[in-house]
C-alpha positions as CSV (number, residue, x, y, z in Angstrom):
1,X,0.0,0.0,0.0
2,X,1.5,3.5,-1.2
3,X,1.8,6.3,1.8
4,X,-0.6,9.0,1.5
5,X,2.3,11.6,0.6
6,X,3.5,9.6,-2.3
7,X,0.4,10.4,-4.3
8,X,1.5,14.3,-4.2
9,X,4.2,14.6,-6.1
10,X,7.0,17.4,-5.5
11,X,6.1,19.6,-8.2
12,X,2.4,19.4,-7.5
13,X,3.5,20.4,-3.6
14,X,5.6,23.0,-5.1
15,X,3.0,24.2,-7.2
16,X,0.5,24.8,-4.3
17,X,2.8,26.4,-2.4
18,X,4.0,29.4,-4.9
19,X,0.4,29.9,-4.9
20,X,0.0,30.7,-1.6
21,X,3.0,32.9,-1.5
22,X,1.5,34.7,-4.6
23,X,-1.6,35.5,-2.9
24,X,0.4,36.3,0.5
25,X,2.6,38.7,-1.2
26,X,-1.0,40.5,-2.6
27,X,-1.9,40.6,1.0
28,X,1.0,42.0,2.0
29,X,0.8,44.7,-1.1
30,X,-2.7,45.6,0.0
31,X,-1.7,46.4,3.8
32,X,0.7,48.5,2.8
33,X,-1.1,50.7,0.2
34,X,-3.9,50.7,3.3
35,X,-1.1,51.9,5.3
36,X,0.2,54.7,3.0
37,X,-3.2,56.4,2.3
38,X,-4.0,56.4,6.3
39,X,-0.2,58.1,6.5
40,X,-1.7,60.7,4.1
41,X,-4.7,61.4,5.6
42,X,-4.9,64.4,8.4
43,X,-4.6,63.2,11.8
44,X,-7.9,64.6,13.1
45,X,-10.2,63.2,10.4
46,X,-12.1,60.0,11.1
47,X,-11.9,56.7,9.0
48,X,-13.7,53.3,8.9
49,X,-11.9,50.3,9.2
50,X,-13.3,46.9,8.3
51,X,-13.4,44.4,11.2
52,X,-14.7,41.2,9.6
53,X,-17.5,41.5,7.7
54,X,-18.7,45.5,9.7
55,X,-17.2,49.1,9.3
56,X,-16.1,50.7,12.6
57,X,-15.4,54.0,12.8
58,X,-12.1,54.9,14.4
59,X,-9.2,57.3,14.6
60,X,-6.2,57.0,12.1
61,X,-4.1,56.0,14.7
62,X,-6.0,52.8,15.4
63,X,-6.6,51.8,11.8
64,X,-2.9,52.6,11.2
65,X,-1.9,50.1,14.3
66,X,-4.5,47.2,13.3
67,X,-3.0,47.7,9.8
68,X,0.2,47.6,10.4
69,X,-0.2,44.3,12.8
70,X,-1.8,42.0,9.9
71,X,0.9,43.3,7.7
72,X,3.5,42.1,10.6
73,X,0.9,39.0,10.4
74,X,1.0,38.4,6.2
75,X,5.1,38.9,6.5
76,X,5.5,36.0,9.0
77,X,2.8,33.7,7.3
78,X,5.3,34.5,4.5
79,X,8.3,33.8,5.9
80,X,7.0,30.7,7.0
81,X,6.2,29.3,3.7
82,X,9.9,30.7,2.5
83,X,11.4,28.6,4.6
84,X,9.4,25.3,3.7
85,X,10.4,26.1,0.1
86,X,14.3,26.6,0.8
């Protein structure tokens, strides 16, 4: 009987796993443009930021924090995967 592993084979594994860096390096994109227009935005003026599915409002300060924290997220996700591949 053939282990379960064997039926992947390396470049399928491979494959799957260049995806997922692909769409974590779009994450990663997509916090940081987030995080550049909140740097351009005057400090007194009041944004929404999307917490699951609902809009809060908040300062820019928060939305710049929570921002930057699932980008710190997304680049250790990233990281991870890196290292699986090397």
């Amino acid at each position: 009987m053939m282990a379960s592993t064997s039926r992947w084979s390396s470049s399928a594994i491979e494959a799957e796993t260049t995806q997922k860096v692909e769409l974590i390096i779009k994450e990663i994109r997509s916090h940081e443009v987030a995080l550049a227009e909140l740097n351009a935005l005057s400090s007194s003026r009041p944004v929404y930021h999307k917490n699951g599915s609902i809009y809060f409002r908040t300062t820019i300060q928060k939305a710049t924090s929570s921002e930057q924290k699932l980008l710190d997220q997304a680049k250790s996700r990233l990281d991870k995967l890196n290292s699986i591949i090397k």
